[in-house]
VOGU-3710 file (C-alpha; in Angstrom, 3 decimals, decimal comma):
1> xxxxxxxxxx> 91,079/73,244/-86,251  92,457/71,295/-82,919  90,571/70,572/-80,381  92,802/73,108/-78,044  91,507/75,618/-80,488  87,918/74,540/-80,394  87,547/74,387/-76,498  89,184/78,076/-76,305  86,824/79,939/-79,366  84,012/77,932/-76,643
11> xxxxxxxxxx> 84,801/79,455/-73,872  85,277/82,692/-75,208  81,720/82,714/-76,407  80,661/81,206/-72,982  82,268/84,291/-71,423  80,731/87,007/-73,820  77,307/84,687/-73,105  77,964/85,309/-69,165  79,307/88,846/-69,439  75,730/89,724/-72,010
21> xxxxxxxxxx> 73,905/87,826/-68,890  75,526/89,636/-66,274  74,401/92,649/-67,947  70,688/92,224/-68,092  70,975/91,345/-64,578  73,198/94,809/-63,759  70,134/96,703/-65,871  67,953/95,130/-64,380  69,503/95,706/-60,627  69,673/99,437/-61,940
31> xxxxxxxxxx> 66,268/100,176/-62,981  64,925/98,548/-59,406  67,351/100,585/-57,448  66,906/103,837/-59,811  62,668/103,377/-59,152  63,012/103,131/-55,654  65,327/105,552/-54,975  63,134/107,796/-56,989  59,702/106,598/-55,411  61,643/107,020/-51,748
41> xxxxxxxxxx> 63,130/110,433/-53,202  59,820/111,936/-54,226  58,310/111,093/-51,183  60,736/112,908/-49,062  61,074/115,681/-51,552  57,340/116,538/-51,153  57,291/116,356/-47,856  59,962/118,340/-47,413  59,009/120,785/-50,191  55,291/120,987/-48,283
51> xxxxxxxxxx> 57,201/121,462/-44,542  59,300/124,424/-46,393  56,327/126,060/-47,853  54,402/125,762/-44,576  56,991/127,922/-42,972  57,454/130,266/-45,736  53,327/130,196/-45,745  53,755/131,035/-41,396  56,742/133,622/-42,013  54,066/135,651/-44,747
61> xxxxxxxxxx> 51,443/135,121/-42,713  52,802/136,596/-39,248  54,232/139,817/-41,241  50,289/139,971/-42,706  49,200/140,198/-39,672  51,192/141,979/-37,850  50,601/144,504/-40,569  46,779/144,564/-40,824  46,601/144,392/-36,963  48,728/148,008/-36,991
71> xxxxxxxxxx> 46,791/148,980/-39,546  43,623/148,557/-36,921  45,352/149,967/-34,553  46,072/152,797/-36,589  42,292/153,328/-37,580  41,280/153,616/-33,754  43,641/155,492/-32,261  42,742/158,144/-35,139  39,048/158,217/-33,761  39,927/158,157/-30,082
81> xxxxxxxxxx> 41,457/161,412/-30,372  38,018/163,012/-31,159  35,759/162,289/-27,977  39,157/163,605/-25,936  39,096/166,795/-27,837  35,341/167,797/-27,821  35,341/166,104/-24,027  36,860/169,265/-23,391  34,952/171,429/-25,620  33,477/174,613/-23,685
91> xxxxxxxxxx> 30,534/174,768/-26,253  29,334/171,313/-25,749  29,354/171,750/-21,964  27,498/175,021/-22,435  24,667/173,366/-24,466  24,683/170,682/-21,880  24,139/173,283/-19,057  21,663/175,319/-20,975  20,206/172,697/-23,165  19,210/175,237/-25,276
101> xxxxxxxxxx> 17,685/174,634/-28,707  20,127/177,311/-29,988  23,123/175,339/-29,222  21,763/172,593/-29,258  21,644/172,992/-32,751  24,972/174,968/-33,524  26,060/171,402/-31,731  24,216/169,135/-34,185  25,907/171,429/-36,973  29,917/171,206/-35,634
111> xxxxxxxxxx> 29,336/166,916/-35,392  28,432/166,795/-38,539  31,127/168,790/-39,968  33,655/166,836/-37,707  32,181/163,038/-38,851  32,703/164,100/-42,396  36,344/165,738/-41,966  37,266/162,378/-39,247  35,422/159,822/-42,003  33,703/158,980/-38,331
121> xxxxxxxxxx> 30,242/157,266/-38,758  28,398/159,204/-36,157  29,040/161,532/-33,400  26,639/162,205/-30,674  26,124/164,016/-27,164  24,161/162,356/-24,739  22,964/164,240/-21,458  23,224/162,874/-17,918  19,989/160,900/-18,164  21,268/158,935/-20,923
131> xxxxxxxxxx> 19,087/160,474/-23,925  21,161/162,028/-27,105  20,822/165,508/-27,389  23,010/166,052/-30,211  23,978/164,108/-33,236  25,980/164,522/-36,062  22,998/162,790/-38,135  20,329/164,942/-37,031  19,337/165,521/-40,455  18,555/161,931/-41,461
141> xxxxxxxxxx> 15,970/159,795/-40,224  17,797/157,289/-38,631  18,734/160,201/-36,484  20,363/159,360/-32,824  18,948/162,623/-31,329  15,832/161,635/-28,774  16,931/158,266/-28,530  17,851/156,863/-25,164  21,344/155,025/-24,918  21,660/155,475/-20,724
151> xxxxxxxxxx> 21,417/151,484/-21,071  24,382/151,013/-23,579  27,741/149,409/-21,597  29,930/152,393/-23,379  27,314/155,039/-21,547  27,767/153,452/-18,075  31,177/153,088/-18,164  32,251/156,733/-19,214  29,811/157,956/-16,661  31,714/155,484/-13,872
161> xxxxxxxxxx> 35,211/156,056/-15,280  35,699/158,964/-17,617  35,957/156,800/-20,596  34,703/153,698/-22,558  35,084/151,465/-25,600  32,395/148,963/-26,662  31,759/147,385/-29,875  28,485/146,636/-30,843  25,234/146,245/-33,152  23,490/149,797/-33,687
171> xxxxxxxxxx> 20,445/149,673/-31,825  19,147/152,402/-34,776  21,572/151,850/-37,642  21,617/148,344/-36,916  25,489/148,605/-38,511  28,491/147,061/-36,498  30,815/149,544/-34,760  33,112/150,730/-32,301  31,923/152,938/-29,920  34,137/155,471/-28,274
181> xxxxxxxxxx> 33,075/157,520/-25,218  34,177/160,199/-23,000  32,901/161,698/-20,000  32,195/165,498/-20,206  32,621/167,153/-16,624  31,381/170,290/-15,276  31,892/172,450/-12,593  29,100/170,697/-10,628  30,246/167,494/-12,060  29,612/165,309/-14,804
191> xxxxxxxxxx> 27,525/166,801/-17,345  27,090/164,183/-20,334  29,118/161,429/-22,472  30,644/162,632/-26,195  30,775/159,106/-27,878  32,264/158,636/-31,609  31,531/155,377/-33,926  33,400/154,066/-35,596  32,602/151,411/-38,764  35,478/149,017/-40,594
201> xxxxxxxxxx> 33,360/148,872/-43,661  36,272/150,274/-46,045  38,489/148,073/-43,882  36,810/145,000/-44,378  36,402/145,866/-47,840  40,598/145,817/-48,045  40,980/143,267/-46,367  38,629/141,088/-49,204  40,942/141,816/-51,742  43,253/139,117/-50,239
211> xxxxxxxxxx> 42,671/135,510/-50,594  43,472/135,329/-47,133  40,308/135,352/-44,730  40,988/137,637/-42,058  38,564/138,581/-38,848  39,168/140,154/-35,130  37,728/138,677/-32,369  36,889/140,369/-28,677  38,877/138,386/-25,139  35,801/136,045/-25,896
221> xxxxxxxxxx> 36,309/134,988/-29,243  33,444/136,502/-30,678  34,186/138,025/-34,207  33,673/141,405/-34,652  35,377/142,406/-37,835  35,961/140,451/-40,614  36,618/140,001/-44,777  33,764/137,100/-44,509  30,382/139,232/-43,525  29,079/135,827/-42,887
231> xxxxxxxxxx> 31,285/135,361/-40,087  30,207/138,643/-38,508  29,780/138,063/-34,560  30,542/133,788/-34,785  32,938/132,585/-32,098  36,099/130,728/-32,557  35,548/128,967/-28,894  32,104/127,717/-27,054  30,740/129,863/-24,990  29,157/128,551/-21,584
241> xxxxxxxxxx> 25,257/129,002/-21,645  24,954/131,475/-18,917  27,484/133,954/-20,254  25,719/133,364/-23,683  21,932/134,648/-22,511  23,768/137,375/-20,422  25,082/138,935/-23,965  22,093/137,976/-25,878  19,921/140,363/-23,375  22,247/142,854/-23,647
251> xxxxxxxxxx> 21,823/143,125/-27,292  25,437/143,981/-28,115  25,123/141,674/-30,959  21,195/141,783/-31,256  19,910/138,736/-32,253  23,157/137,266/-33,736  23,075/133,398/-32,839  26,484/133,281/-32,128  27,455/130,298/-33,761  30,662/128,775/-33,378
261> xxxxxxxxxx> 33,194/129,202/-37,227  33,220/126,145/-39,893  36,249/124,414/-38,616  36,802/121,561/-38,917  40,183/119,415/-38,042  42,823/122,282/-36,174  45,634/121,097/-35,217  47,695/123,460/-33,255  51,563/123,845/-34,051  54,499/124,458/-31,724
271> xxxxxxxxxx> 54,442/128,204/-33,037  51,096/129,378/-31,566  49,844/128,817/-35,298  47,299/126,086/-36,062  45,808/124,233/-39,443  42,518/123,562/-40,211  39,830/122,893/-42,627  37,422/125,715/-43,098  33,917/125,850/-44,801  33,821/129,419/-47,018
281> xxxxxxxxxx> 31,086/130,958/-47,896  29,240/129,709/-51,374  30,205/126,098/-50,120  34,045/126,614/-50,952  36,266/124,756/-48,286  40,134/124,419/-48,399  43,167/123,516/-45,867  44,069/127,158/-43,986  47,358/128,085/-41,802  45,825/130,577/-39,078
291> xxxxxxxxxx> 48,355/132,947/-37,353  47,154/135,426/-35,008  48,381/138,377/-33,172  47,227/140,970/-30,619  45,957/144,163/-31,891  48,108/146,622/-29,543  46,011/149,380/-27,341  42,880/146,644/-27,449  42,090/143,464/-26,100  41,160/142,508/-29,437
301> xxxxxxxxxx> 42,840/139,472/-31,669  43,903/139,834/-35,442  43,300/136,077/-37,287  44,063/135,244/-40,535  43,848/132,166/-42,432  46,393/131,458/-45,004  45,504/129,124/-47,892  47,535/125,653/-48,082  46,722/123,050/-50,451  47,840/125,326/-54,248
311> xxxxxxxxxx> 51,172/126,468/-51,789  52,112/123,098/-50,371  51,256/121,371/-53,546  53,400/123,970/-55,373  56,192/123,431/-53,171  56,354/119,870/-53,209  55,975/120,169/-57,236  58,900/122,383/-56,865  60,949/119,882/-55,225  60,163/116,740/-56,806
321> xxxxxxxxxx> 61,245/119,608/-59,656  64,546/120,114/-58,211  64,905/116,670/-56,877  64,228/115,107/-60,887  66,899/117,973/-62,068  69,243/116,573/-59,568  68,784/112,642/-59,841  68,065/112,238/-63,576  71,151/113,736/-64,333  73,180/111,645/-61,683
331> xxxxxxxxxx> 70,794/108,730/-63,501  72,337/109,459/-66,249  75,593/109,821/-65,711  75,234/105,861/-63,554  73,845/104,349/-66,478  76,534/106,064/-68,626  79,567/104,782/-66,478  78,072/101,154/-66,052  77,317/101,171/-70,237  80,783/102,011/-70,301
341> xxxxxxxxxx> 82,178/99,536/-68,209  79,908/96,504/-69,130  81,339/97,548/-72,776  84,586/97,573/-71,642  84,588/94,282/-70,062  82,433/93,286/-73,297  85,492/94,786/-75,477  88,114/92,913/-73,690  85,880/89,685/-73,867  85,800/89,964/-77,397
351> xxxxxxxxxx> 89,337/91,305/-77,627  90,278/87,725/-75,772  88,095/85,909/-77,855  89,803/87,260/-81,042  93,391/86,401/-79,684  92,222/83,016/-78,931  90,631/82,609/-82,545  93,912/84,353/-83,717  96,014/82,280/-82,122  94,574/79,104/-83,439
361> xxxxxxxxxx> 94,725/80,995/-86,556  98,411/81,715/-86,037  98,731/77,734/-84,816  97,354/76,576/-88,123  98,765/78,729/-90,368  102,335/78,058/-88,825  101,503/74,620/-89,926  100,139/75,609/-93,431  103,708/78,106/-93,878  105,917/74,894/-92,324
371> xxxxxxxxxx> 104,148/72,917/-94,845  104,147/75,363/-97,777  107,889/75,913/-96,629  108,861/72,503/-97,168  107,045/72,313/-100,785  108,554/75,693/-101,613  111,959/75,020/-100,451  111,423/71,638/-103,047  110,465/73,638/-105,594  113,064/76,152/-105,324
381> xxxxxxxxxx> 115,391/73,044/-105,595  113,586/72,348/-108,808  113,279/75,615/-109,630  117,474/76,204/-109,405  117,634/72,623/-111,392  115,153/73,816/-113,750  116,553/77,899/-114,113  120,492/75,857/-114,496  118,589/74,169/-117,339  117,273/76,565/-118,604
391> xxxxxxxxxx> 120,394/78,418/-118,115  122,188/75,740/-120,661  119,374/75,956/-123,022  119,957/79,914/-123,573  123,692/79,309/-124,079  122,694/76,744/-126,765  120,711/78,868/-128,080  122,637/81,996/-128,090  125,380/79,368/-129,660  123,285/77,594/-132,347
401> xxxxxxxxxx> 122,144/81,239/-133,713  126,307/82,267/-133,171  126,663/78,768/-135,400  123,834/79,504/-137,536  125,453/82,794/-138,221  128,539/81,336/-139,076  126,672/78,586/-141,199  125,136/81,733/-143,707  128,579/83,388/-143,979  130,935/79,925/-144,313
411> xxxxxxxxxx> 130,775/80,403/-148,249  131,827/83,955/-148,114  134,597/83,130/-145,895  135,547/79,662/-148,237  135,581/82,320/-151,039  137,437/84,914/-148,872  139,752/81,967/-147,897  140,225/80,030/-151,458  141,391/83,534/-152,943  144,339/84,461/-150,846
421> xxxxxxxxxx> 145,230/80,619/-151,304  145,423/80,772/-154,738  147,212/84,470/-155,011  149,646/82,368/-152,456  150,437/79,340/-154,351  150,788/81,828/-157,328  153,233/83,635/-154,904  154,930/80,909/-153,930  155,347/79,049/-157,733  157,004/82,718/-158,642
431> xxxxxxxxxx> 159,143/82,805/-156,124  160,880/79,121/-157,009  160,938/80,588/-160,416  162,613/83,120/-159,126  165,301/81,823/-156,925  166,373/79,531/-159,792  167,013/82,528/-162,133  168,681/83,937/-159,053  166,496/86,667/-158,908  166,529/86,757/-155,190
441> xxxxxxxxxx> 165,313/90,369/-154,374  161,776/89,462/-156,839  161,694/86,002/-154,725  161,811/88,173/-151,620  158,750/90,344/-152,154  156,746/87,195/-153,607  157,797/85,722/-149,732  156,655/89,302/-147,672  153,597/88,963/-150,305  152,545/85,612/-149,331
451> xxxxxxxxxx> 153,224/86,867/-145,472  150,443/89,314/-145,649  148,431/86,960/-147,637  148,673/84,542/-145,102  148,354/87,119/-142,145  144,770/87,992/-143,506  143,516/84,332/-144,187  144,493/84,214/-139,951  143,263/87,092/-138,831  139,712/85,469/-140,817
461> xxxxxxxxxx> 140,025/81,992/-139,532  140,886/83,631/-135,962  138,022/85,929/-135,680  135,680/83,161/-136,834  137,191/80,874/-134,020  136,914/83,248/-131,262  132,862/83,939/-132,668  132,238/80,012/-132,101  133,297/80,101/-129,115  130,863/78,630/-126,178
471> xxxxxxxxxx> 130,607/79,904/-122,800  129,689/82,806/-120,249  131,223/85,798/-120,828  131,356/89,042/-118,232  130,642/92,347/-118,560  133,845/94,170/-119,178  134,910/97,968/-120,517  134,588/96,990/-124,449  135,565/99,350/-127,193  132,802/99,691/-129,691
481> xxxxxxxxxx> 135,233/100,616/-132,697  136,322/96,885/-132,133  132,884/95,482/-132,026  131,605/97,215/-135,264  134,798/96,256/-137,037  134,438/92,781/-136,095  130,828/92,447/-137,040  131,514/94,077/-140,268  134,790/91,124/-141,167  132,679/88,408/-140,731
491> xxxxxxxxxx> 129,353/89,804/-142,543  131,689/90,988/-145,447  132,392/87,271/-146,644  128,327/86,866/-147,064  127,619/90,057/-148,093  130,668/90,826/-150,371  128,856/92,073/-152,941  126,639/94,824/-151,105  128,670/96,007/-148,156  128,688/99,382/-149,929
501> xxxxxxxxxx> 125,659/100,060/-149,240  126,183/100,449/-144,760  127,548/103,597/-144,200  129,106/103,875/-140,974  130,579/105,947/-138,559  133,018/104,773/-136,337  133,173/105,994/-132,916  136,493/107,058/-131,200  139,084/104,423/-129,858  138,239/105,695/-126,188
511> xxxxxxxxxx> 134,073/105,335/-126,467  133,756/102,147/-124,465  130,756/100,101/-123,166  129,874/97,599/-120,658  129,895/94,216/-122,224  131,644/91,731/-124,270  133,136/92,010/-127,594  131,793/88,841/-128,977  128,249/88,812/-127,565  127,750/92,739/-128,546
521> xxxxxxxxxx> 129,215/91,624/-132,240  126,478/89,075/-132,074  124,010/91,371/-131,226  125,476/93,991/-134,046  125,598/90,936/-137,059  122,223/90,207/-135,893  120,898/94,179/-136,924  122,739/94,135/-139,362  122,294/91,011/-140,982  118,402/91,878/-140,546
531> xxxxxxxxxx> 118,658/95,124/-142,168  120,761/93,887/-144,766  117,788/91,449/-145,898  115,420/94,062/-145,433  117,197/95,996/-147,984  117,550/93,506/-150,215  120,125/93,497/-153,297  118,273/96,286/-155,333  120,032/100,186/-156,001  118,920/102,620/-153,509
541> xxxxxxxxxx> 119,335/100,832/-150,363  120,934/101,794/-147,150  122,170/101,303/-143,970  123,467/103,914/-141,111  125,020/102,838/-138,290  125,611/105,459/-135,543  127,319/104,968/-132,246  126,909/107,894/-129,468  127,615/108,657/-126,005  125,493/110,440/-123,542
551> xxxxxxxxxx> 126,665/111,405/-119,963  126,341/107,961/-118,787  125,062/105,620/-121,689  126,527/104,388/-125,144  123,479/104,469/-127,487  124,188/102,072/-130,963  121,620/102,848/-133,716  121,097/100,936/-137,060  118,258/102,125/-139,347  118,071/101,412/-142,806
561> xxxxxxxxxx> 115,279/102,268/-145,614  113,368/99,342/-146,092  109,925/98,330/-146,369  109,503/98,086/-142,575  108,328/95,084/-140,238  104,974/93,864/-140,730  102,608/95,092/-137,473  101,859/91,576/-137,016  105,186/91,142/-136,430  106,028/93,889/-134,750
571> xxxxxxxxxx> 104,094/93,023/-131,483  106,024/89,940/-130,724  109,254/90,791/-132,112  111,690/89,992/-129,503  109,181/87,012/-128,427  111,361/83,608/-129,740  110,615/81,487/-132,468  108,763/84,833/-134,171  110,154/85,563/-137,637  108,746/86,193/-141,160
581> xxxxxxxxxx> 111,595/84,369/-143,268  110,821/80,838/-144,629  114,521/79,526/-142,921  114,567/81,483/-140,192  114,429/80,439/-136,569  113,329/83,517/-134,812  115,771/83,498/-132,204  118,241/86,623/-133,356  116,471/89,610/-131,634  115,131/87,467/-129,108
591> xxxxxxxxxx> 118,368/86,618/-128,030  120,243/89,962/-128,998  117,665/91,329/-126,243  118,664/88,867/-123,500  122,220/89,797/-124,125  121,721/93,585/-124,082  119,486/92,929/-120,556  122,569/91,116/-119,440  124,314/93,996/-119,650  122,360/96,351/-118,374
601> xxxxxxxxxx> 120,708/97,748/-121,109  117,962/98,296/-123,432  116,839/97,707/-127,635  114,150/99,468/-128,725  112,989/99,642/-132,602  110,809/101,882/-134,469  109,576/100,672/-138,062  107,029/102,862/-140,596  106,400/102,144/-144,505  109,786/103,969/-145,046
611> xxxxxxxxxx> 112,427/102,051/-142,956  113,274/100,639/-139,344  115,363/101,827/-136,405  116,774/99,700/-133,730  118,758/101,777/-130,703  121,172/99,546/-128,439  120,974/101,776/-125,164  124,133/100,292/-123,264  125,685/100,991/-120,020  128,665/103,517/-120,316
621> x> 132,207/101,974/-119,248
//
């Protein structure tokens, strides 16, 4: 290989080297931009997932509320339709007037039949001087009736205004409540106060079902109902001192310390709503939303605390989710397209790097095909000096066996010859005997006698001129008649004595072949001659010559009844220089083939223990 060739198959593998470099790099490019986009991605995905599930958290929450709240509201204004009906009650007043044990009791016995058909905790009628006079629990013995209540807020009030509502700790009970008052008026004027309670026990008990602490606190954030009974009557604001020993002596809440909730970290939001940490009670503590909303008809606030760390980390796992569904396929399809184009640039490097080897391929083997050009063109010349040659060789040969041939049957045709001779010197000796007797007409049939004599000893000498003669000879329309005939004149000089024994049948004058009339004689002396010898001179022996025609061939066939060709001999039989006679030359078939091929055409044989067949296939003229 050239140096030109060497420095390009270099650089090509320099360029796949840079282009396989190049690559790692790209990868490695990808996988740092493909990490931080998906570090930078998660990030905002979680935060974003947590900001959309904190206001899907604050949409829930608000409807919550809004619903428990007129739920509440729907619970109160229930009972407050109770004190205004018995306010006006004509039997109450009557018992008031009369305070008769009578009706008293009749009284005590209609409250307790309206608590239990209202699901009211207590009803009770309290006289002018403050002391209950009638219960609806005046069978049990936590029993309001005899107790004195002229110091309760809700007692004072209805007697000032016609009607009150104060929530606070049962003084007997010592349950939580609502209490509910009307003034009842008389003629004379006021007569008494009707109050109802009412408890949020079942209410409270709902309301723990939800995961979702949820309490009501009075105008000074003091909780008075709530799912948490720890949280019962804690405040979600300080109270000032003063304000706080003022309630405390009251004994709305009895002894309740009043203890602000366990909140820890609020942070108000633009909405009104605020987060926070809150301490639950059995020492669980979590992140809460808390919404709140008025409790219409009251001066009362619903809260309720929503929980946030399972939601928000949900719905930032459900965006990093959606976010992973989203990037890893786009991932995937990046790494895909630059894989395909760093092995399409790899491709065409390699694609270049194969021309360039294939060109200094092409470069060298131009030189090995000049070179092999030049040899072969020398040894064509030697080859077409050589085939001429060879050429003259194969005529020599096909005209020393033509010579040999005429060698075997020279003493035949001496014999042939020296007989006519004779008869014509006899002929001749007569006819000078003749013309001196004067027999003229004798002397002229000796003369027409010795014509024909000497016509045959030409027509001989002629036919074994023209079968010595040397040179190329092309294919022409030949009769075959002519060609058996001929072979048959000049075998008959050799074979005088057993030309009996070929039985022929002589094709038509127009069945003609491609060839020429003295190489296809050759080829027909050389059968026959053959099957002549194979015969031998014994009784029995014969020989059938056939000549056909097919729709486009000649076919020749000579078969006679000898012993057959040795299988030995068989195999190589048209091979020259192969022959089982002591003086032969092997060259007859051998070159009875090459002159058939010449033609066109094809000798087969066939030989078994009871004879051989050769068939001449030739072309048909």
């Amino acid at each position: 290989m050239h140096n030109g060739a060497m420095f390009k198959k270099l650089s090509g593998t320099d360029d796949l080297r840079t282009l396989r470099r190049r690559a790692r790099r790209s990868w490695l490019v990808f996988a740092a931009v493909a990490l931080a986009v998906l570090a930078a991605g998660l990030l905002l995905a979680g935060e974003y997932g947590r900001t959309r599930a904190l206001a899907g958290i604050d949409s829930q929450s608000r409807i919550d509320a809004s619903l428990k709240a007129s739920l509440l509201r729907a619970v109160i204004e229930r009972q407050r339709a109770l004190p205004l009906v018995l306010a006006d009650d004509s039997a109450i007043r009557e018992a008031l007037r009369s305070a008769d044990e009578q009706s008293l009791d009749r009284i005590n016995r209609k409250l307790e039949s309206l608590a239990a058909s209202a699901e009211t905790a207590v009803v009770y009628l309290i006289g002018q001087n403050g002391v209950a006079v009638a219960a609806s629990n005046w069978r049990e013995p936590t029993s309001f009736v005899g107790s004195n209540y002229g110091f309760r807020d809700y007692f004072r009030l209805a007697m000032r205004d016609g009607k009150a509502e104060h929530f606070a700790l049962g003084t007997v009970s010592r349950q939580p409540g609502l209490y509910i008052s009307r003034r009842i008026d008389g003629a004379d004027g006021p007569l008494g106060v009707i109050v109802a309670k009412l408890e949020f026990d079942g209410l409270e008990t709902d309301w723990r079902v939800s995961d979702k602490p949820t309490y009501v606190t009075d105008r000074r954030g003091i909780v008075l109902i709530t799912s948490l009974p720890s949280w019962r009557f804690m405040t979600t604001k300080p109270i000032a001192e003063d304000r706080l020993a003022a309630i405390r002596e009251s004994l709305q809440f009895g002894d309740a310390p009043l203890l602000p909730l366990p909140f820890d970290k609020v942070e108000a939001r633009p909405d009104g709503s605020s987060t926070l940490d809150a301490l639950l009670p059995g020492g669980g503590a979590g992140a809460f939303l808390r919404v709140e909303t008025m409790v219409p008809s009251t001066n009362w606030r619903l809260e309720l605390l929503s929980p946030l760390t399972t939601p928000l980390a949900a719905g930032a796992r459900e965006a990093r989710l959606i976010l992973l569904a989203v990037l890893v396929p786009l991932f995937g399809l990046a790494a895909f397209l630059l894989r395909r184009r760093q092995a399409i640039a790899m491709r065409s490097a390699a694609e270049r790097l194969r021309a360039r080897e294939l060109e200094g391929k092409v470069a060298e083997r131009t030189r090995d095909l000049s070179m092999a050009r030049d040899r072969l063109e020398t040894e064509i010349a030697d080859h077409r000096q050589t085939t001429e040659k060879l050429q003259a060789v194969q005529q020599d040969l096909v005209q020393a066996n033509r010579l040999a041939i005429l060698g075997q049957v020279a003493a035949g045709v001496a014999h042939e010859i020296n007989q006519p001779v004779a008869t014509i010197r006899a002929y001749a000796d007569n006819a000078r005997t003749f013309l001196d007797r004067g027999q003229s007409a004798t002397a002229a049939e000796n003369m027409e006698s010795i014509a024909e004599l000497t016509d045959r000893v030409g027509a001989i000498t002629e036919e074994l001129r023209r079968f010595a003669r040397k040179g190329h000879f092309a294919a022409e329309p030949t009769p075959m008649k002519n060609v058996i005939e001929g072979a048959l004149m000049l075998l008959r000089s050799r074979f005088a004595g057993r030309m009996d024994a070929i039985q022929i049948a002589l094709p038509p004058d127009g069945l003609k072949a491609l060839g020429n009339r003295i190489r296809l004689e050759q080829v027909l002396i050389n059968l026959l001659q053959n099957a002549l010898e194979a015969i031998g001179s014994g009784d029995g022996g014969t020989i059938e010559v056939r000549c056909e025609e097919t729709a486009n061939d000649v076919t020749l066939t000579v078969t006679d009844n000898g012993p057959g060709i040795p299988a030995d001999i068989r195999e190589e039989l048209f091979t020259p220089f192969n022959t089982s006679k002591e003086e032969g030359l092997g060259l007859g078939l051998a070159i009875s083939k090459e002159i058939v091929s010449d033609y066109g055409g094809t000798i087969e044989v066939e030989s078994g223990s009871t004879g051989t067949t050769f068939t001449v296939l030739l072309q048909k003229a």
